[in-house]
N, C-alpha and C positions, 0 to 999 in steps of 0.2 A: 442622940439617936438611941431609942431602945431597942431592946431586944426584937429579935425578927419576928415578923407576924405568923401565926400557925393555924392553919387553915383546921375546921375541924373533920373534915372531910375527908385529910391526909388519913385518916386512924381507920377505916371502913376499909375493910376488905370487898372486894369488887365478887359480883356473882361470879357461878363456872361461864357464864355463856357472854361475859361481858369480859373475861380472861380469855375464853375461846377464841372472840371474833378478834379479838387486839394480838393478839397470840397470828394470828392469817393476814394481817396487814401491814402494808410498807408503813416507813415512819411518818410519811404523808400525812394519810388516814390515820396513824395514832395521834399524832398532834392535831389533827382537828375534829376527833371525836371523844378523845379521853374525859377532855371536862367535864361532859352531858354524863358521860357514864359516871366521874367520881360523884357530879350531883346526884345522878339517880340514887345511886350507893347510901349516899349522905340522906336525903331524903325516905329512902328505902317505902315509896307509895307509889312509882310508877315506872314503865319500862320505858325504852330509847327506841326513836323511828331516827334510822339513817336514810338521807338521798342524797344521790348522786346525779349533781347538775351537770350538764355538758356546760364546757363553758369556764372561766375563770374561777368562778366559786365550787368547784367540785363537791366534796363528801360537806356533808352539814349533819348537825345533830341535836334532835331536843327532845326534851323528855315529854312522856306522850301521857296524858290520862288515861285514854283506850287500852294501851300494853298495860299485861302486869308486871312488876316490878319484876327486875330478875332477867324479861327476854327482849331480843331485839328484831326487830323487823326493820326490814332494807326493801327501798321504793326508789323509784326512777323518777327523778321529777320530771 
């Protein structure tokens, strides 16, 4: 086995508004929106739409072409 894989995404610092919203949320919602936010981070060309489904699949997160990098908009699916 080699050495552990290192994501290059880990090294991006996260916007203020993408530290804001994860900063206001139970660990729920941080473990199922973090990733979308490190890719945005990592990508740094688009921002993140959260929605929140009733139902088994709750918060969901993908990165959006329409946001600009940096902010997040939250919808009700």
């Amino acid at each position: 086995m080699g050495a552990p894989e290192v994501y290059p995404f880990a090294m991006h610092q996260l916007p203020a508004a993408y530290q804001n919203y994860l900063a206001s949320q139970d660990q729920h919602v941080i473990d199922a929106v973090r990733p979308v936010l490190l890719q945005s981070a990592a990508d740094q060309r688009h921002g993140v739409r959260i929605t929140f489904n009733r139902g088994p699949t709750g918060h969901q997160a993908h990165v959006d072409e329409s946001i600009p990098f940096g902010e997040i908009i939250e919808d009700i699916d």
